[in-house]
N, C-alpha and C positions, 0 to 999 in steps of 0.2 A: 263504704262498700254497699250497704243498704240503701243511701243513696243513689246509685248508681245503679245497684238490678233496677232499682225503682223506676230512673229514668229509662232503661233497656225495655220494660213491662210497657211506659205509656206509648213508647213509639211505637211498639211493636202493638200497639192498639191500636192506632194514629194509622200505620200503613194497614192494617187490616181491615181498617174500615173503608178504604178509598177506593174508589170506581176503576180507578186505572190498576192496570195489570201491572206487578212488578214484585221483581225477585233479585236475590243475593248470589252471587259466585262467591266463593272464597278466593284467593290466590292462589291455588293450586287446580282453580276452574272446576270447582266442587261445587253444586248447588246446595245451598244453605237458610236459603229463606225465600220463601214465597207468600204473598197475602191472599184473602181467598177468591179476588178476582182474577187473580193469575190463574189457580188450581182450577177456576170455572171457564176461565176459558179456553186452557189445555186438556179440559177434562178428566183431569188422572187424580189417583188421591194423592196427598203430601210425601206419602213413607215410597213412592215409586222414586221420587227424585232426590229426595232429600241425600245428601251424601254421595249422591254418583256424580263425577265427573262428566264434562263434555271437553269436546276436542275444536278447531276451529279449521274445518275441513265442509267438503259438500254433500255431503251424504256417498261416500265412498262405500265399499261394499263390507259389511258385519255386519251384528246382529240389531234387527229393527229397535229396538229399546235405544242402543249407543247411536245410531244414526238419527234419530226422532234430537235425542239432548245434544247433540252435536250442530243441530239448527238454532238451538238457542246462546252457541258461546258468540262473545263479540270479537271484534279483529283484537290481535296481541299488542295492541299498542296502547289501549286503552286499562290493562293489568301492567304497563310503565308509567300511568301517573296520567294518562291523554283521555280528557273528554272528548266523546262524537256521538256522531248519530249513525244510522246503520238501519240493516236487514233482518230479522231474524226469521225462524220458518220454521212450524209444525203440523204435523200430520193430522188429515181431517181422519173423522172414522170408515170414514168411501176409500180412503186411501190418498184422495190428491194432498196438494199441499196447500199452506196457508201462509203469506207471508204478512207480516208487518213491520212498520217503520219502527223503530225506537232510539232511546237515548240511552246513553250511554255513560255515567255516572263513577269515574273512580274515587275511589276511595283512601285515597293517599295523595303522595305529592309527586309531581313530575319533575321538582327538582331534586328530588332524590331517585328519581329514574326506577318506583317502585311501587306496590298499590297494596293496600291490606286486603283489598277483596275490591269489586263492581257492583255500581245498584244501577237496576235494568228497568226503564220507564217502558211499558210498552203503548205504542198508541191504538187507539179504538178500533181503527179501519185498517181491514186489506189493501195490501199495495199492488201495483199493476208489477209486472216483468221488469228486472232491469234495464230491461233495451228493449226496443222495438222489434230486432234481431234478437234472435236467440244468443248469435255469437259474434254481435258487436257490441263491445264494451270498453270503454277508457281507459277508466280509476282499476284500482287494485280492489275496491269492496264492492264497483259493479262488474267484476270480471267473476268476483265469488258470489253473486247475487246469480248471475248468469250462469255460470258451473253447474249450481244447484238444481238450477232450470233443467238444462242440459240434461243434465245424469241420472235426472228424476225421469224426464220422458224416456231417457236410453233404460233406465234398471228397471223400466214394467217389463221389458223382453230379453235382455242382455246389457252386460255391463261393458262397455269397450272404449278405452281411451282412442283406441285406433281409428275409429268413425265419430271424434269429437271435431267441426267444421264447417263451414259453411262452403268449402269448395266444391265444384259439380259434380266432380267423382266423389266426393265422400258423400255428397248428398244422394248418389246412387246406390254406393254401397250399400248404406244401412236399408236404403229398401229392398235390393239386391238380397242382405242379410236375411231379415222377416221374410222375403218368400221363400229363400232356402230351408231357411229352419221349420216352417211350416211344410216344407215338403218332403220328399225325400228323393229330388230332382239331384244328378251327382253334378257337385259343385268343383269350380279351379277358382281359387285366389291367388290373382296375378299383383306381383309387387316386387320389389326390390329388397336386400334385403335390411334386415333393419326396420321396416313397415309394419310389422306385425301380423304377417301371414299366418301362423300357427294360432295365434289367439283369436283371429277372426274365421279360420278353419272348425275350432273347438266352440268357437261359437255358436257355428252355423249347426255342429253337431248336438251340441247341448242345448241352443235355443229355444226347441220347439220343447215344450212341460212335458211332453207324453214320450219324449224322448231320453227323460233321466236317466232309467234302468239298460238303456241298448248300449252293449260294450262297444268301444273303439280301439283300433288297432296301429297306432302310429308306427311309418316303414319308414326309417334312411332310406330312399329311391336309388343316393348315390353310393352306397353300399350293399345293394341287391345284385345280385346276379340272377338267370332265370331260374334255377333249381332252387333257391333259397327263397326266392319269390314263391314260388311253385309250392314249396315244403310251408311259408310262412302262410297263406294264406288261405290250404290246405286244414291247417291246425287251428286256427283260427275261426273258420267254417264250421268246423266239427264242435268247438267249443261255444259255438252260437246255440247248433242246433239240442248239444246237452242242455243248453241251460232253458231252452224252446222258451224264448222271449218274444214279449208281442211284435215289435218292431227290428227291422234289421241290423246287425251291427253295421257297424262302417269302419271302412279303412281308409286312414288318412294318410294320403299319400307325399311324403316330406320332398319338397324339390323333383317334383316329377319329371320334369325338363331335363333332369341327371339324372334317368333311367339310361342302361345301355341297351341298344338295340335285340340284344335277343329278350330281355327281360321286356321291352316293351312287347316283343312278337307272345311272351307267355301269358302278360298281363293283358292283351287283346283276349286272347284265346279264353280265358279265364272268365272275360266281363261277359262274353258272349253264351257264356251256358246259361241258359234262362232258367234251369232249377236253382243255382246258385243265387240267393237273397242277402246278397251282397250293396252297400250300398258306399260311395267313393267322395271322399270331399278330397282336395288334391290343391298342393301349394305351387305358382312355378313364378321362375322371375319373367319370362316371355308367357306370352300368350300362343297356346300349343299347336290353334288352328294358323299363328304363323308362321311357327317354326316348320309346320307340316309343308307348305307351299313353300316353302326354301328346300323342302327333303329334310329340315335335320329333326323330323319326328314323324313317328308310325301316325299318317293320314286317317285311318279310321277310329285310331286310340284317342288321337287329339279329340274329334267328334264326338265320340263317347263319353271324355272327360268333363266335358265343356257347355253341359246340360247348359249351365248356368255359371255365368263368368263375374266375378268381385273385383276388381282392378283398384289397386290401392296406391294412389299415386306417390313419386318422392316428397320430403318436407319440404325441398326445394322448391315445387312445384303452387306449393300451399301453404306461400310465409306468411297471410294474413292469419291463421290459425294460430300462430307460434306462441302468439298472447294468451291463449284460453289454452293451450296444451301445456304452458309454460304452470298455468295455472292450477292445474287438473294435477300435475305433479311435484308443485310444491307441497297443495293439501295432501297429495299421498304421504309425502315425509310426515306431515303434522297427524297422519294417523295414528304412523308411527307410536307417537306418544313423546313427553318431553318439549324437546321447544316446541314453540308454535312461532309461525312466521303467519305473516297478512298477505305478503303479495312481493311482487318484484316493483321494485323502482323504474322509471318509465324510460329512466338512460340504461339501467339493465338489459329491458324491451330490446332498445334500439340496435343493442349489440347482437342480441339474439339474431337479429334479423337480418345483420351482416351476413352471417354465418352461413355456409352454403350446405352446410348438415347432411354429409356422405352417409354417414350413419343413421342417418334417418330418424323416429321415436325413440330407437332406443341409445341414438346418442344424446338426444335430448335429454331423456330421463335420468342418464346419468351425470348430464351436467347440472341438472338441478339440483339430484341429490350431492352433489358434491359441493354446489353455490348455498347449502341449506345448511350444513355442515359448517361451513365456514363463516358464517353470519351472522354477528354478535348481536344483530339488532333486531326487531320485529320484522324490516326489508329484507330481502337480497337488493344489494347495488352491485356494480360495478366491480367493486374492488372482491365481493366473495366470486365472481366469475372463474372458471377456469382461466389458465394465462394462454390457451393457445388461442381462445375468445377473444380477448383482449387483444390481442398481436393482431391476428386477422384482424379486430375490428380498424386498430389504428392503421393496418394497412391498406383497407378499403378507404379509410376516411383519402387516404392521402391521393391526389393525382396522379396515373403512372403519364412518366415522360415517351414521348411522342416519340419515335422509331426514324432516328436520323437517317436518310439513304447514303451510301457512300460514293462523292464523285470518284472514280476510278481515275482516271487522268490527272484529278487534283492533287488526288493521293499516291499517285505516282512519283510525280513531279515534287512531292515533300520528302520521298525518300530520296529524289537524285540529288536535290538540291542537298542535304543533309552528308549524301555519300560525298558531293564536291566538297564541301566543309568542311570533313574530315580528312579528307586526299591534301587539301591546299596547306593544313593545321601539320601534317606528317612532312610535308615537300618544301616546308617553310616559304611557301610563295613561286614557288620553280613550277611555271606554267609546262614542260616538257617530262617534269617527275608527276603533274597530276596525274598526265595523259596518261604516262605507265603503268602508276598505280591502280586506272580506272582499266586500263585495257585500250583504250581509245586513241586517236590521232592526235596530235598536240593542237593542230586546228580545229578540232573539234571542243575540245579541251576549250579553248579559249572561247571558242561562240558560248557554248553551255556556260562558262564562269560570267562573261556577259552580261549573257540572258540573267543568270541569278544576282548580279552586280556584283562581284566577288573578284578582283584585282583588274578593277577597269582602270590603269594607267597604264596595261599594254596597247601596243599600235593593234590597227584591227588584223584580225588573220588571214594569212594567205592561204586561197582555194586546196584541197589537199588535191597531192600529184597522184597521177594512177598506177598503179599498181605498188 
């Protein structure tokens, strides 16, 4: 035993003395050991990490301490026994971030599909961005390299999965977003639903810092009628001015578009008293100044609402994102706590991207929490998918058959021909019993048998007589 601390004592002299940064996880992704060029170049003293936990997620939204040690855990496959190299990322004292390359050292065997702990090489130099693009990325560890990016520039102003993209309306939105929140211009978030209008409403409200303390007043629109409106906003008002707050409250207005006509006529009346310091962010699935040129919306409300418009398009619209949203909520699971997964398998991807996603974000979300669940391994593949994924995707895969036209005449002629068949089979060959049973003339009978070849060893028929 003495043996033994002894040899524990030189090593842990051995890594303390070396130039390169590096530290110990345990298996339960504890930090546990650090030498002291790790601690210099994280800045912190030993007893801040030593024994806390990280998770392997992007810096999702908690508290700064768990988000800083959550940059240094490595992908989950490497606590099953799998050397790699990788990302890691901690915060300068400015605030930005720092990443660097490192190696990735388990501590156990991978043929027992298990690791006693990770030793973490870090190398000297910062890395560039994973991608060139914020939000093009491959692999599964540069889609989380990229995440990180991502979420880091979105949580200096607001945190929003909903404006994670490189599609042109998301890339409007979020600037869309920043001037809302810095003003107090009344805002409409136009989307579908499932897009996440209400979180990017509560953003616009809550984004600007000087706006923490102004109460908000979320209305069902499609549940209003105009005295309840009337009485709601009423009470509301009054409860601003008790509390005489610097900035205006706001009333968020839920599916504005399913306001009914008189409660729009009270909600006009209402925006227009200019002593009233009222201020309106408002969610619709159309866009209000269209519906007003159709008539199916109050023309001056629409105008009013629509200071400033957010349009959040379908998933459908924006399947190139599906990968880094795919992404962004697997790590939310791994917030969670418990498993941790690395990434989706790239035929996982594929499926995703079949998917024509009526639900929008949040069918997504919940198909990942549910492919997260199910997923025995550091991946999601294929097989933890939901099964309606799967059917759809095998369905897409397959060709649909070409839309035969029907010849009408052809298909005529297969039911007479078919009718004579059975007349002849019933008449036992009695060219005079087909007729009867057909309705028809016996020389007619015989032409039509004929024509189909069906008891050609009659003489030909004679002209039918008239009358």
């Amino acid at each position: 035993m003495a043996r033994t601390r002894s040899n524990i004592n030189a090593l842990s002299h051995l890594l303390g003395d070396c130039d390169v940064p590096i530290f110990v996880l345990d298996p339960q992704r504890r930090f546990v050991y650090g030498n002291a060029a790790c601690f210099a170049w994280l800045q912190v003293e030993p007893r801040s990490l030593v024994g806390k936990r990280c998770d392997y997620h992007s810096g999702l939204p908690g508290e700064p301490e768990q988000r800083s040690l959550n940059g240094l855990c490595p992908p989950p496959e490497v606590f099953l026994g799998r050397d790699g190299r990788g990302q890691i990322a901690w915060p300068r004292r400015d605030g930005t971030g720092e990443r660097r390359s490192a190696r990735f050292l388990s501590l156990g065997s991978a043929a027992d599909d298990k690791a006693c702990g990770v030793l973490v090489l870090v190398d000297g130099s910062e890395t560039s961005p994973a991608a060139e693009s914020p939000f093009q990325a491959a692999s599964g560890e540069d889609r989380h390299a990229t995440l990180r990016q991502v979420l880091s520039e979105l949580g200096k102003r607001f945190h929003l999965d909903q404006v994670i993209g490189q599609h042109p309306a998301i890339t409007r939105a979020r600037e869309i977003i920043r001037l809302a929140a810095e003003t107090d211009s009344r805002t409409l978030v136009i989307g579908p639903p499932g897009s996440g209008r209400e979180h990017v409403a509560r953003a616009v409200h809550y984004g600007g810092g000087h706006r923490d303390a102004a109460p908000l007043a979320p209305l069902a629109c499609n549940l209003l009628d105009a005295e309840l409106l009337n009485q709601t906003i009423a009470s509301f008002a009054a409860s601003c001015a008790e509390l005489q707050v610097e900035h205006p409250g706001t009333l968020l207005l839920l599916e504005v578009d399913r306001l009914s006509s008189d409660a729009q006529a009270a909600l006009a009346g209402i925006l227009s008293i200019r002593e009233l310091d009222l201020r309106t962010v408002a969610t619709a699935r159309h866009s209000l100044i269209d519906l007003a040129a159709k008539d199916q919306f109050r023309r001056d409300l629409a105008f009013a609402l629509s200071t400033l418009e957010i349009v959040l398009p379908p998933l459908s619209q924006r399947r190139d994102d599906i990968p880094l949203l795919a992404q962004y909520f697997l790590e939310r699971e791994n917030a969670i706590g418990g498993k941790q997964l690395s990434s989706l398998a790239e035929q996982a991807i594929e499926h995703l991207l079949l998917h024509a996603w009526p639900g929008n974000l949040d069918e997504l979300a919940a198909c990942i929490a549910t492919a997260c669940r199910r997923a025995p391994g550091p991946q999601v593949t294929v097989a933890d998918l939901p099964e309606q994924l799967q059917l759809a995707a095998q369905a897409a895969s397959r060709p649909r058959k070409k839309a035969e036209s029907i010849q009408l005449d052809l298909f005529l002629e297969e039911v007479e021909q078919e009718l004579f068949r059975r007349a002849l089979q019933r008449s036992k060959g009695n060219k005079a019993k087909v007729a009867r049973l057909l309705g028809i003339t016996r020389s007619r009978a015989v032409r039509r048998l004929q024509h189909f070849k069906m008891g050609t060893d009659d003489p030909p028929p004679m002209p039918d007589q008239p009358g």
